[in-house]
N, CA, C and O atoms as a GROMACS GRO file, in nm:
protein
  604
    1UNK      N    1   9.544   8.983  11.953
    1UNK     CA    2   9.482   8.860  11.997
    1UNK      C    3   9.506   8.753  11.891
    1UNK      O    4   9.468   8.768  11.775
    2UNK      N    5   9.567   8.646  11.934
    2UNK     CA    6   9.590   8.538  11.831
    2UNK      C    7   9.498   8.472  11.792
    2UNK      O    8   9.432   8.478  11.896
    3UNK      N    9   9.436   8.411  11.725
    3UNK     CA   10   9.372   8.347  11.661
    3UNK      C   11   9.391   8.186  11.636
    3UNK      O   12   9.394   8.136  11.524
    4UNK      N   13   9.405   8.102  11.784
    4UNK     CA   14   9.420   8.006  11.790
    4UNK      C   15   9.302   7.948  11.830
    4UNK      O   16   9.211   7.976  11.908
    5UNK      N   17   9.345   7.806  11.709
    5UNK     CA   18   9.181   7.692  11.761
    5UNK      C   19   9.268   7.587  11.851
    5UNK      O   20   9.384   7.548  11.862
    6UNK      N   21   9.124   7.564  11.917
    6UNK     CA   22   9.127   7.462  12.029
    6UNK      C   23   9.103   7.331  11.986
    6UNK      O   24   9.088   7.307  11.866
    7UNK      N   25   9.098   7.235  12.079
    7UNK     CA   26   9.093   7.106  12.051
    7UNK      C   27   9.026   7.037  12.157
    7UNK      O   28   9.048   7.066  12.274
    8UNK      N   29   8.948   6.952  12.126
    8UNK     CA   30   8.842   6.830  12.164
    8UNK      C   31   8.938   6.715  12.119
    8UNK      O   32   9.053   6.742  12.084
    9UNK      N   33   8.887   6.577  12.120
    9UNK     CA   34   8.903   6.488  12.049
    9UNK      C   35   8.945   6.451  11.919
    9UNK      O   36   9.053   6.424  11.868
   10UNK      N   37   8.802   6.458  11.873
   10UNK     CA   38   8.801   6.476  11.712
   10UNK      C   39   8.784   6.614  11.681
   10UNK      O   40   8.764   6.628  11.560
   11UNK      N   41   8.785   6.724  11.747
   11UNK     CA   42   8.774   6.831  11.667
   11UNK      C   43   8.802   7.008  11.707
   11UNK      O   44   8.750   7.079  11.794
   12UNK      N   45   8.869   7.028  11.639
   12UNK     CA   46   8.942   7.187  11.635
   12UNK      C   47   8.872   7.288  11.638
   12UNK      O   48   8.865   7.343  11.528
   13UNK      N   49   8.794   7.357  11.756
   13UNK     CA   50   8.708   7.496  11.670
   13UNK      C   51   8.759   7.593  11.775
   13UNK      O   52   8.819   7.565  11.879
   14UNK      N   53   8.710   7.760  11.710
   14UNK     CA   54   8.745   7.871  11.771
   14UNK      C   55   8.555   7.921  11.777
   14UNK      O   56   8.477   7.968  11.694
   15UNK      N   57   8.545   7.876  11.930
   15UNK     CA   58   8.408   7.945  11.913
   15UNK      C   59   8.390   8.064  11.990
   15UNK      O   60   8.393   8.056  12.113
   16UNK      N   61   8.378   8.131  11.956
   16UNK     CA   62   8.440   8.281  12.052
   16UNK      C   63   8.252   8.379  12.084
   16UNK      O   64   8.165   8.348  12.003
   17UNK      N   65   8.228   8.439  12.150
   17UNK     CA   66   8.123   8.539  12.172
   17UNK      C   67   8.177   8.679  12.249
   17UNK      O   68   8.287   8.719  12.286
   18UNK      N   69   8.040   8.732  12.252
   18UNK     CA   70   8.078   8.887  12.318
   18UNK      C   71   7.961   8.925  12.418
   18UNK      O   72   7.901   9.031  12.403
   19UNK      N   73   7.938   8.862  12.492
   19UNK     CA   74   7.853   8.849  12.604
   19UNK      C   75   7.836   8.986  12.726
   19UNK      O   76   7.916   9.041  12.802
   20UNK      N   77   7.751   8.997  12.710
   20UNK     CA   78   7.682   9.102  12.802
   20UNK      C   79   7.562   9.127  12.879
   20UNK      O   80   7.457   9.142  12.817
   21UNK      N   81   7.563   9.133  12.996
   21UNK     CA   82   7.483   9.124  13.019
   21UNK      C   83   7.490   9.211  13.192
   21UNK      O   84   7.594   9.226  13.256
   22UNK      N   85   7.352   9.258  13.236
   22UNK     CA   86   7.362   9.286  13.377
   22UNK      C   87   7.296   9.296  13.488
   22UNK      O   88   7.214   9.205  13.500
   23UNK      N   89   7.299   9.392  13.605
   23UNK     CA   90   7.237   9.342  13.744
   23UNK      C   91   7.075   9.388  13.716
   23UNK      O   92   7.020   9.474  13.647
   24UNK      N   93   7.023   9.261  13.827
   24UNK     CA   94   6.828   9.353  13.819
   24UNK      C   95   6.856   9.484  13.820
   24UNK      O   96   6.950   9.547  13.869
   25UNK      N   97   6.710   9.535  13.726
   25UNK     CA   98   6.686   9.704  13.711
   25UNK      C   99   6.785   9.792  13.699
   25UNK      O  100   6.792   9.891  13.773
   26UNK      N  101   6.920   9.752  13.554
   26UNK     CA  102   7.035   9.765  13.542
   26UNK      C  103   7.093   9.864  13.647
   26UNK      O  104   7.159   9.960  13.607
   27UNK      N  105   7.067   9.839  13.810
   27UNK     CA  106   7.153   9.914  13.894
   27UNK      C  107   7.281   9.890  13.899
   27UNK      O  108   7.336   9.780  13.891
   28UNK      N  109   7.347  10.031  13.918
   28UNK     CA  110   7.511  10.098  13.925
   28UNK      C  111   7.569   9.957  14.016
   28UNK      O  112   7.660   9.999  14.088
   29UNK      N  113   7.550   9.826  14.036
   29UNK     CA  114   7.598   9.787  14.174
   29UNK      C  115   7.720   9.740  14.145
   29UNK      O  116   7.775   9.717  14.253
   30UNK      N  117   7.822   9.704  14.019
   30UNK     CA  118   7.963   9.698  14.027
   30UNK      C  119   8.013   9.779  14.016
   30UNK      O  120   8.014   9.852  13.917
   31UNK      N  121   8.105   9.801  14.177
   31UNK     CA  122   8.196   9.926  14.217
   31UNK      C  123   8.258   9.804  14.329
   31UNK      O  124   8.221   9.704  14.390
   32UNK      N  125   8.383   9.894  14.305
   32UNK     CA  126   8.431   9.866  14.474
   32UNK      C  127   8.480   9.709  14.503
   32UNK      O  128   8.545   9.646  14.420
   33UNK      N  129   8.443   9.660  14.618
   33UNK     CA  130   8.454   9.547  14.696
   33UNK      C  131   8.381   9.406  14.598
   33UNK      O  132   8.425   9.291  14.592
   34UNK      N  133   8.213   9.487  14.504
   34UNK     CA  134   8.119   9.399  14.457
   34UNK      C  135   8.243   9.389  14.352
   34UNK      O  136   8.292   9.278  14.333
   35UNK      N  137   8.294   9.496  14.286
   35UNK     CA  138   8.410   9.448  14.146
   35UNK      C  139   8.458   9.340  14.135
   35UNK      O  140   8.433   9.254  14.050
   36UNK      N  141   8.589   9.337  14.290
   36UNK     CA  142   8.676   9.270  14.257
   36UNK      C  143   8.616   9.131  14.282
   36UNK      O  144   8.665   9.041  14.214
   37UNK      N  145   8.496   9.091  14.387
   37UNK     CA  146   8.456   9.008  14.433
   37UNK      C  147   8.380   8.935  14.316
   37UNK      O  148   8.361   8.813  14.322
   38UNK      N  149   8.342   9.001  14.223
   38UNK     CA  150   8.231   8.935  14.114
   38UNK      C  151   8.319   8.884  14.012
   38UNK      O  152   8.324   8.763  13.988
   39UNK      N  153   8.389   8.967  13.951
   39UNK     CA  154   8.566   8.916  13.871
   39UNK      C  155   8.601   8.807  13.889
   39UNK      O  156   8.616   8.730  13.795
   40UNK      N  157   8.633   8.758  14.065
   40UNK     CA  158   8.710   8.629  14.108
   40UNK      C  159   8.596   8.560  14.100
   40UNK      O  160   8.632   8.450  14.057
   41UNK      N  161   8.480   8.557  14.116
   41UNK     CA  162   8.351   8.456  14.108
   41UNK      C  163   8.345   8.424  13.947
   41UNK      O  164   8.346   8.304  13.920
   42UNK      N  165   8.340   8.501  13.855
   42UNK     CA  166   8.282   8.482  13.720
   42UNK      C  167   8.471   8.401  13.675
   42UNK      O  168   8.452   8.324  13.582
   43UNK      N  169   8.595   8.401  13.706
   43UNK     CA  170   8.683   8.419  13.671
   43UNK      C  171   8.712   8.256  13.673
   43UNK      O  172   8.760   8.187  13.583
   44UNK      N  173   8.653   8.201  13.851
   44UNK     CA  174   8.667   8.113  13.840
   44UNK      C  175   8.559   8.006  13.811
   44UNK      O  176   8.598   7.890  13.808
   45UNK      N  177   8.412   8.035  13.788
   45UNK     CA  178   8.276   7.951  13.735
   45UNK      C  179   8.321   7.950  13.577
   45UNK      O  180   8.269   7.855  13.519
   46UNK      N  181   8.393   8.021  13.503
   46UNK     CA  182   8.419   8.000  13.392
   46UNK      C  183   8.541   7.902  13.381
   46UNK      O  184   8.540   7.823  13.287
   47UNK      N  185   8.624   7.900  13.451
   47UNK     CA  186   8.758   7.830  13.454
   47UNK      C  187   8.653   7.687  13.480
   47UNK      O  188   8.633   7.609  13.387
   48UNK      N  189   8.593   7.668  13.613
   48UNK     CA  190   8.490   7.517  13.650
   48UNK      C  191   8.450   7.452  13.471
   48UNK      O  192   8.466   7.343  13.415
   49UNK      N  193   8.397   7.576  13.432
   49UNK     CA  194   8.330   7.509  13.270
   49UNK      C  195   8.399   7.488  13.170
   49UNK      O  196   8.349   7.423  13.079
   50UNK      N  197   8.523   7.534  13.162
   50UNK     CA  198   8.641   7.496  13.086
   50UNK      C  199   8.632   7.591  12.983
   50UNK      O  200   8.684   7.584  12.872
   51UNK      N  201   8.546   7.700  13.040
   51UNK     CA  202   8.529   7.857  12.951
   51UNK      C  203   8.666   7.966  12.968
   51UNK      O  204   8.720   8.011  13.069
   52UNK      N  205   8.693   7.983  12.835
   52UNK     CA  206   8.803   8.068  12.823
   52UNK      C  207   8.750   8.190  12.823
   52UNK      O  208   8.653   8.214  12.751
   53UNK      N  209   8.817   8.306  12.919
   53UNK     CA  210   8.752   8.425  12.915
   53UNK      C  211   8.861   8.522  12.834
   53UNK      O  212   8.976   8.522  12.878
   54UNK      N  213   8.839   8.582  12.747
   54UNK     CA  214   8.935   8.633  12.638
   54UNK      C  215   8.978   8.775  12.713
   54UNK      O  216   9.094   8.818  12.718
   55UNK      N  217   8.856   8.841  12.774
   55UNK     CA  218   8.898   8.964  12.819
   55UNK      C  219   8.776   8.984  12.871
   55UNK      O  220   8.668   8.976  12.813
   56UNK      N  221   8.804   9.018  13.013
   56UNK     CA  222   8.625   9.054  13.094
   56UNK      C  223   8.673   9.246  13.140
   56UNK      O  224   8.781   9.296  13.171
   57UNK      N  225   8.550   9.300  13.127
   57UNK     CA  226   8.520   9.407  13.145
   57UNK      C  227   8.370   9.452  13.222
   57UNK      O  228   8.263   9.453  13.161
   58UNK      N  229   8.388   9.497  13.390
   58UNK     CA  230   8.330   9.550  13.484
   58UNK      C  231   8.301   9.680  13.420
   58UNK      O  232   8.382   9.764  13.381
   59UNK      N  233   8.159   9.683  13.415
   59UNK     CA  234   8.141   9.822  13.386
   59UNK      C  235   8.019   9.892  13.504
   59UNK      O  236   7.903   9.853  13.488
   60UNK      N  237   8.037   9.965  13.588
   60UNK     CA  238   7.919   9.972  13.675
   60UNK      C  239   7.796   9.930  13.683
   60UNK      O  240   7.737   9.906  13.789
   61UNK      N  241   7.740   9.915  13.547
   61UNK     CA  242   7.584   9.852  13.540
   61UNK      C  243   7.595   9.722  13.434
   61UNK      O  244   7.514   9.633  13.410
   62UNK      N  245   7.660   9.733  13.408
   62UNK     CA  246   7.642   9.583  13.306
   62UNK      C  247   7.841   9.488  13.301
   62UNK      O  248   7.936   9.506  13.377
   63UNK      N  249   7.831   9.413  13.204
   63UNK     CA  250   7.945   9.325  13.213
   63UNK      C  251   7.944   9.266  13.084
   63UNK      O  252   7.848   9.210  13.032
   64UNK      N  253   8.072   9.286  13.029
   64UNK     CA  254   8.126   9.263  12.885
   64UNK      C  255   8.217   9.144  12.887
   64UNK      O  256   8.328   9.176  12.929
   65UNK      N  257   8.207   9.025  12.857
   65UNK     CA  258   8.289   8.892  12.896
   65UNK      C  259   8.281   8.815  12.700
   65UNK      O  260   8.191   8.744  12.655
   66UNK      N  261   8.409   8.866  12.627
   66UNK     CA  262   8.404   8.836  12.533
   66UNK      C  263   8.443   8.682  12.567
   66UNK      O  264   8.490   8.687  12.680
   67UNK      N  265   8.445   8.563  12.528
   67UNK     CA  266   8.483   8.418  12.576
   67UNK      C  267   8.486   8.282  12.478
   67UNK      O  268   8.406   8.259  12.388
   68UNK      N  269   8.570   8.218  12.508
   68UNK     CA  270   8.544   8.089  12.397
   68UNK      C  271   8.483   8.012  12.497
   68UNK      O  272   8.513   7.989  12.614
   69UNK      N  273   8.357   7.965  12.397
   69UNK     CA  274   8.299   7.893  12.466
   69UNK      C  275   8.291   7.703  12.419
   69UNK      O  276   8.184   7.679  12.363
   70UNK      N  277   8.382   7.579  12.433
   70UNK     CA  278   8.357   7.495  12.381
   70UNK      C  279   8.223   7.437  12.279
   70UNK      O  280   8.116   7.462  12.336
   71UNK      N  281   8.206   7.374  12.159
   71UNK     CA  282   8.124   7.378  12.134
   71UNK      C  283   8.004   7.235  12.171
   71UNK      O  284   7.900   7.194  12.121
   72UNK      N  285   8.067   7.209  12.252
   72UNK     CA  286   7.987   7.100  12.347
   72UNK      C  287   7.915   7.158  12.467
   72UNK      O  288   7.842   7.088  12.536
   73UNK      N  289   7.935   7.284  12.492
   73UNK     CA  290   7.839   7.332  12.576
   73UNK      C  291   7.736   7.465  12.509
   73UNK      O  292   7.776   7.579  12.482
   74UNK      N  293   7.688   7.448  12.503
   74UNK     CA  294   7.548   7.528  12.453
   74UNK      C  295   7.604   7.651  12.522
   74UNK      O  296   7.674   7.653  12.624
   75UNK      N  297   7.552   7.777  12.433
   75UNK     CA  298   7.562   7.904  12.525
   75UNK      C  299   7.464   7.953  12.635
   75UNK      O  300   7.486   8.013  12.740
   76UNK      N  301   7.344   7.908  12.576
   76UNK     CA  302   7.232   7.941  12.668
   76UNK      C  303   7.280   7.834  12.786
   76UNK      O  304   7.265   7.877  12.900
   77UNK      N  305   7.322   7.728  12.777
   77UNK     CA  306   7.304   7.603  12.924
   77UNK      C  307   7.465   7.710  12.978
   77UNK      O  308   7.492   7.730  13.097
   78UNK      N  309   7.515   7.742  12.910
   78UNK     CA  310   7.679   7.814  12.985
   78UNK      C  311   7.615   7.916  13.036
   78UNK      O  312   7.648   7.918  13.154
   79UNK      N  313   7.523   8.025  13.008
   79UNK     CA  314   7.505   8.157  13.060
   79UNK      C  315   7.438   8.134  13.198
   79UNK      O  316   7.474   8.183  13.304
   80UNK      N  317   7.353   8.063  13.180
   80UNK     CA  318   7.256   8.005  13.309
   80UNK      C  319   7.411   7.987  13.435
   80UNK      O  320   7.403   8.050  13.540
   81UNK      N  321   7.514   7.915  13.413
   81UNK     CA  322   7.582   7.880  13.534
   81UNK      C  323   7.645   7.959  13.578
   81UNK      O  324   7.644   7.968  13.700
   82UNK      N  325   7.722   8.046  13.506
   82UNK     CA  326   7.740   8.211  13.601
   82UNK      C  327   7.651   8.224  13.676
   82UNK      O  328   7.632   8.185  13.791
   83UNK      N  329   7.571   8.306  13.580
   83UNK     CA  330   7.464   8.396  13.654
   83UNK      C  331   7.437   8.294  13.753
   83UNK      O  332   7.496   8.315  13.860
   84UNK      N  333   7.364   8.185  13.751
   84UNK     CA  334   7.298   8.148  13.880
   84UNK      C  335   7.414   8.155  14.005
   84UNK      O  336   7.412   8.216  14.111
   85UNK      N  337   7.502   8.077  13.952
   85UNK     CA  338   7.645   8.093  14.090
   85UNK      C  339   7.642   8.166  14.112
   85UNK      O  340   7.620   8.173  14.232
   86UNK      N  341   7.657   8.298  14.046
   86UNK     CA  342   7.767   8.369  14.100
   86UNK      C  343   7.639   8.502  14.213
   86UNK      O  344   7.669   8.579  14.304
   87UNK      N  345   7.503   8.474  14.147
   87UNK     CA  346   7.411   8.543  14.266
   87UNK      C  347   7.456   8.490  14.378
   87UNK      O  348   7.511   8.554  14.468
   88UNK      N  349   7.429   8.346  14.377
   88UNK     CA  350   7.410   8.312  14.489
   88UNK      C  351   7.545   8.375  14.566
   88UNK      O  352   7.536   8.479  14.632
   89UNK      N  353   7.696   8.289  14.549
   89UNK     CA  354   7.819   8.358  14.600
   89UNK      C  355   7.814   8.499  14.634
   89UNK      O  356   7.856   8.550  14.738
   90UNK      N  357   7.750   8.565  14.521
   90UNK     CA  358   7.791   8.698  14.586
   90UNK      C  359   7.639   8.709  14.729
   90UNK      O  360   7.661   8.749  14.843
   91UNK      N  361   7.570   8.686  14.704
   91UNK     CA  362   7.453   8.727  14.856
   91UNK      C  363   7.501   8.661  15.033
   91UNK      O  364   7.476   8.691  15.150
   92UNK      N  365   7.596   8.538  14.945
   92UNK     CA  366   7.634   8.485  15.062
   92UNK      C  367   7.768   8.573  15.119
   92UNK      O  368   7.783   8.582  15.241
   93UNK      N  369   7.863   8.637  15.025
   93UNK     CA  370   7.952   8.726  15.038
   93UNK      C  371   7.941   8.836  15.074
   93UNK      O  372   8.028   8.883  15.147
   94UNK      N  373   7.805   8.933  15.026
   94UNK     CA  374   7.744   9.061  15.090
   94UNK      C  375   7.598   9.053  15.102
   94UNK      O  376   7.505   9.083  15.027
   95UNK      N  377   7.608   8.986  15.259
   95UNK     CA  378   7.372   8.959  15.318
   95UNK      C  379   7.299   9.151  15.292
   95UNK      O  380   7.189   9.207  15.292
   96UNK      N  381   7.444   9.186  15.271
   96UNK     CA  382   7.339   9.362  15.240
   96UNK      C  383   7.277   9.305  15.105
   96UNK      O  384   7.158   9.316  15.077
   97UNK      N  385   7.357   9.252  15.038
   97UNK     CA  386   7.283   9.321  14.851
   97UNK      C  387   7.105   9.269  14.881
   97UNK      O  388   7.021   9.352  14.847
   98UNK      N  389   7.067   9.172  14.925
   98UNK     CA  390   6.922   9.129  14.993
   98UNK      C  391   6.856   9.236  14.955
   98UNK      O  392   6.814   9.244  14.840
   99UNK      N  393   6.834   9.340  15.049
   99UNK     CA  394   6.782   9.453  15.078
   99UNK      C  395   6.782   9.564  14.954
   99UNK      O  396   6.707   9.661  14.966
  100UNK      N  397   6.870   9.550  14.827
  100UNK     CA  398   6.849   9.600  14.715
  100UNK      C  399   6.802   9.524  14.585
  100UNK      O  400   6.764   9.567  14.476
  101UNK      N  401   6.814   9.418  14.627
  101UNK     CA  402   6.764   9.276  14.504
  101UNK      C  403   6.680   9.176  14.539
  101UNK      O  404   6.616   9.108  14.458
  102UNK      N  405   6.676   9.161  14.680
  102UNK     CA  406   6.545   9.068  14.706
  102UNK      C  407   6.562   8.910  14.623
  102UNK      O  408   6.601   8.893  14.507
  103UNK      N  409   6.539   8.849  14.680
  103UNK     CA  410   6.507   8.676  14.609
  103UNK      C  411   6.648   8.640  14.570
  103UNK      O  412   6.631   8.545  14.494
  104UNK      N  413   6.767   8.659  14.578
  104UNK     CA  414   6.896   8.651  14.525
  104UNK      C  415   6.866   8.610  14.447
  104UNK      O  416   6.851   8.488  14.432
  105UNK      N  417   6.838   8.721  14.341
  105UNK     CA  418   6.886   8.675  14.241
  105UNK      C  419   6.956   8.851  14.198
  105UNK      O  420   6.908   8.960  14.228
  106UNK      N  421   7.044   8.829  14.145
  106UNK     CA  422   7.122   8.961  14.127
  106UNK      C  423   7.123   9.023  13.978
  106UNK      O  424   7.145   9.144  13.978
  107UNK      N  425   7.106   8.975  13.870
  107UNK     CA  426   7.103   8.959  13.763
  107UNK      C  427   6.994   9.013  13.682
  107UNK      O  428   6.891   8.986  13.742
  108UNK      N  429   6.970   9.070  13.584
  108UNK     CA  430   6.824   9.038  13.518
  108UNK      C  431   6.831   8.959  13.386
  108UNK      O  432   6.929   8.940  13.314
  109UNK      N  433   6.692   8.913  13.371
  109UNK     CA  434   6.682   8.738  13.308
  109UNK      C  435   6.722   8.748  13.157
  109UNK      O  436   6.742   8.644  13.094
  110UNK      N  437   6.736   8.875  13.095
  110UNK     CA  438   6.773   8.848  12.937
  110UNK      C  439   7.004   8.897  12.956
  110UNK      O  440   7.072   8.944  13.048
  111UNK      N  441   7.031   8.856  12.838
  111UNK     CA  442   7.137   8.893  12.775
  111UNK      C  443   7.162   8.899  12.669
  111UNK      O  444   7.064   8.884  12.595
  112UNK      N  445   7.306   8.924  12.594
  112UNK     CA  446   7.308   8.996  12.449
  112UNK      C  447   7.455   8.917  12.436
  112UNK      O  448   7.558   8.951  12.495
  113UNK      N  449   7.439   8.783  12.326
  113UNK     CA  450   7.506   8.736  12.293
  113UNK      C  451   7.550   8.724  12.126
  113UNK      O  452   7.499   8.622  12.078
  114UNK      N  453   7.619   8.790  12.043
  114UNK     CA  454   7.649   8.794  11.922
  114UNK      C  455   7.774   8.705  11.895
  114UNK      O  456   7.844   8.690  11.996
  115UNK      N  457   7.818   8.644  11.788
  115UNK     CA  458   7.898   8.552  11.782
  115UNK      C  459   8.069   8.641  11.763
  115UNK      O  460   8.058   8.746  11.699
  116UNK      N  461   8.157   8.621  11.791
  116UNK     CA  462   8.262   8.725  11.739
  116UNK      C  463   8.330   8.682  11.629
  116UNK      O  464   8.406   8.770  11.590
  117UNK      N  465   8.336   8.575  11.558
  117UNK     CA  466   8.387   8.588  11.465
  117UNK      C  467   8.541   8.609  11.432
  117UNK      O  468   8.630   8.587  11.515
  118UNK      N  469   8.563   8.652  11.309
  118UNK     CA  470   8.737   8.656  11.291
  118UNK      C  471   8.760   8.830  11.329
  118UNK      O  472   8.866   8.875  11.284
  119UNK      N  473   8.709   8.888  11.375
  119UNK     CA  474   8.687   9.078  11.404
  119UNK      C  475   8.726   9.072  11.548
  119UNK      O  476   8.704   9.180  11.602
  120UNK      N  477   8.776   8.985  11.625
  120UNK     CA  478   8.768   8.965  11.759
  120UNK      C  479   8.856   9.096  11.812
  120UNK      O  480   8.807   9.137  11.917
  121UNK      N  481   8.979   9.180  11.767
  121UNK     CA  482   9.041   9.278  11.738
  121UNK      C  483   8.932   9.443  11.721
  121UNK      O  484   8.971   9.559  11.711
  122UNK      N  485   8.836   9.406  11.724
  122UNK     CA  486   8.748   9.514  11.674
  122UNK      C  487   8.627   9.493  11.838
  122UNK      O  488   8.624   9.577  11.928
  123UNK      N  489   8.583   9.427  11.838
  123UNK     CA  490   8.529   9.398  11.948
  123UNK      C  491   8.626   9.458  12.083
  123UNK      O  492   8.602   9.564  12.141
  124UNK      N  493   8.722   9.378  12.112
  124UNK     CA  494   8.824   9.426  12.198
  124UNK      C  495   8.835   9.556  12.270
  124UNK      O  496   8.815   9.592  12.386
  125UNK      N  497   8.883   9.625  12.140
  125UNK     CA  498   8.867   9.799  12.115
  125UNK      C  499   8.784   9.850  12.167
  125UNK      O  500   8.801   9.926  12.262
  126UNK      N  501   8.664   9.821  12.114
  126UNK     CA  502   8.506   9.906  12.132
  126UNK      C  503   8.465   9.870  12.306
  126UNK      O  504   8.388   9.936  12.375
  127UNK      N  505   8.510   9.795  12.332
  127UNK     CA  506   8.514   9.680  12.452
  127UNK      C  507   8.562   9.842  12.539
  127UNK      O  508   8.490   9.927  12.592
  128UNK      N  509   8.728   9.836  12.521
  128UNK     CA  510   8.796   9.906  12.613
  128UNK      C  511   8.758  10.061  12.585
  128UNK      O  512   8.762  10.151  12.668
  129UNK      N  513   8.728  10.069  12.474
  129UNK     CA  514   8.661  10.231  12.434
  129UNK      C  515   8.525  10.263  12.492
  129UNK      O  516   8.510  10.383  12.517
  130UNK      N  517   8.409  10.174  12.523
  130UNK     CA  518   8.301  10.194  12.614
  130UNK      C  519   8.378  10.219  12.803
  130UNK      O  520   8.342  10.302  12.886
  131UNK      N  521   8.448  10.151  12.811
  131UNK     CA  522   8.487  10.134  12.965
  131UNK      C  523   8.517  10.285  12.986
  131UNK      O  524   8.456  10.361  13.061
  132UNK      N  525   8.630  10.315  12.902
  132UNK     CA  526   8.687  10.508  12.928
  132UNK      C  527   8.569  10.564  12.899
  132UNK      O  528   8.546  10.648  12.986
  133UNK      N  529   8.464  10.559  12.802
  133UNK     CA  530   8.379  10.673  12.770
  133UNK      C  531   8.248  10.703  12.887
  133UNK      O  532   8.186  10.807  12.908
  134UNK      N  533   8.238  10.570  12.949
  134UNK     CA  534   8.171  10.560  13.113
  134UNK      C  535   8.252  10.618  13.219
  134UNK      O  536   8.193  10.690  13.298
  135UNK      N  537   8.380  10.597  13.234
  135UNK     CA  538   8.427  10.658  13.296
  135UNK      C  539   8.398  10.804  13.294
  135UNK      O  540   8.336  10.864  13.382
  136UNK      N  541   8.450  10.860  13.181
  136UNK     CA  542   8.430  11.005  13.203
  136UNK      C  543   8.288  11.050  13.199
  136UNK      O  544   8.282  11.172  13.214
  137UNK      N  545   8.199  11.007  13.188
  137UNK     CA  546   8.081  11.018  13.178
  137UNK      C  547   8.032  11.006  13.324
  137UNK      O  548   7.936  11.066  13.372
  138UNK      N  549   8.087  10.947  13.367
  138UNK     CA  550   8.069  10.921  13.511
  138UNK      C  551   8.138  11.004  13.632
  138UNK      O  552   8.118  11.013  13.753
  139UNK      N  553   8.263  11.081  13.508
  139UNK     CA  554   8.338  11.159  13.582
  139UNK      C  555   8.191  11.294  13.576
  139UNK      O  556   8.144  11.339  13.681
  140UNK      N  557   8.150  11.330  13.463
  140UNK     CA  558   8.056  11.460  13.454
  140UNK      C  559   7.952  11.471  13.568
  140UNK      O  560   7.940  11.570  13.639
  141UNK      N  561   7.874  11.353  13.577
  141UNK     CA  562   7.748  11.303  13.665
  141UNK      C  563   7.808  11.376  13.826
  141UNK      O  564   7.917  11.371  13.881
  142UNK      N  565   7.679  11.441  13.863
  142UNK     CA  566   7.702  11.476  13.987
  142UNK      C  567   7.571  11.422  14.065
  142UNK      O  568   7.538  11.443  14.182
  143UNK      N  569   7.526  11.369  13.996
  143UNK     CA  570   7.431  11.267  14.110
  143UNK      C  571   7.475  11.162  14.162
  143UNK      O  572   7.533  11.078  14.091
  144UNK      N  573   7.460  11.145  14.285
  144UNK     CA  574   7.464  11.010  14.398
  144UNK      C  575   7.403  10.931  14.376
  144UNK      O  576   7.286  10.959  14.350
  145UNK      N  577   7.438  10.815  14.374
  145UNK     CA  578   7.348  10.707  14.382
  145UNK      C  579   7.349  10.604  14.554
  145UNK      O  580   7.422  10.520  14.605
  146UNK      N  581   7.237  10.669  14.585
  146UNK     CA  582   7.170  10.624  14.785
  146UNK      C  583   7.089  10.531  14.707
  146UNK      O  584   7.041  10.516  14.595
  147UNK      N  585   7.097  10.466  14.838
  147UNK     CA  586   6.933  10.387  14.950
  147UNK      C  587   6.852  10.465  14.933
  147UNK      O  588   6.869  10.538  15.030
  148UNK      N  589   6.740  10.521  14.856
  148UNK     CA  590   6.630  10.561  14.877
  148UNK      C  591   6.572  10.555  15.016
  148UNK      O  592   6.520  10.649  15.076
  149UNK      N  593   6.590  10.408  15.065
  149UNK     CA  594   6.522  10.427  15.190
  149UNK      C  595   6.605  10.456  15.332
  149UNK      O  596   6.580  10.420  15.447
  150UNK      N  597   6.712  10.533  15.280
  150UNK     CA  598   6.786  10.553  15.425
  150UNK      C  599   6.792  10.655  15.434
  150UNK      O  600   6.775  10.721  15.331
  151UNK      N  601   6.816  10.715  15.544
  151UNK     CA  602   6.752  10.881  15.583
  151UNK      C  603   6.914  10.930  15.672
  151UNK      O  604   6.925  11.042  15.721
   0.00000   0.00000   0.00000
């Protein structure tokens, strides 16, 4: 990963994070159809904000979106516009998720933002080394995850 700064006007910075965060009552709900569909939503609300996404990572219950974020936009006012879009898009995209999340809102209200720094190479790694170690972890699991309420 190169280590190039950006440019404003008057000024050059590399403001980079490692953002994570995921769905109400961290349920399993990226798989499948919700994957690719949440990817192209977050892929392009970040492109709208002029947010560079360095490398995004779907992980069934949560979401790893390391990103430069200009330093004219606040991170907290940037995190708010995903998340809020991209509930909404996705409920209007699948009227099922309703019935497992209620109030669209898809999300739950905290996240975990650390700054990345010049280690961005180290992050990365650990990034793609959580994704395989869920996988197979997921390969062991022999529980289903149902509708409780469907018979």
């Amino acid at each position: 990963m190169a280590q190039k700064a950006n440019s404003l006007a008057h000024t050059k910075w590399m403001c980079k994070y490692h953002i994570v965060f995921c769905p109400k009552y961290r349920r399993k709900a990226i798989y499948n159809q919700y994957r690719e569909d949440l990817g192209q939503i977050l892929r392009q609300l970040c492109q709208w904000k002029g947010v560079e996404i360095i490398e995004g990572h779907l992980m069934p219950d949560h979401v790893h979106m390391p990103a430069g974020i200009p330093p004219k936009t606040g991170v907290s006012s940037f995190m708010g516009y995903p998340r809020g879009k991209s509930s909404l898009l996705m409920f209007d995209r699948h009227a099922n998720l309703k019935y497992k999340f209620g109030n669209r809102k898809f999300w739950a209200e905290g996240y975990y933002v650390p700054a990345v720094g010049l280690n961005e190479a180290t992050i990365a790694k650990y990034i793609r080394e959580q994704e395989q170690a869920d996988i197979a972890l997921d390969r062991l699991s022999v529980k289903e995850y149902e509708d409780p309420f469907k018979k």
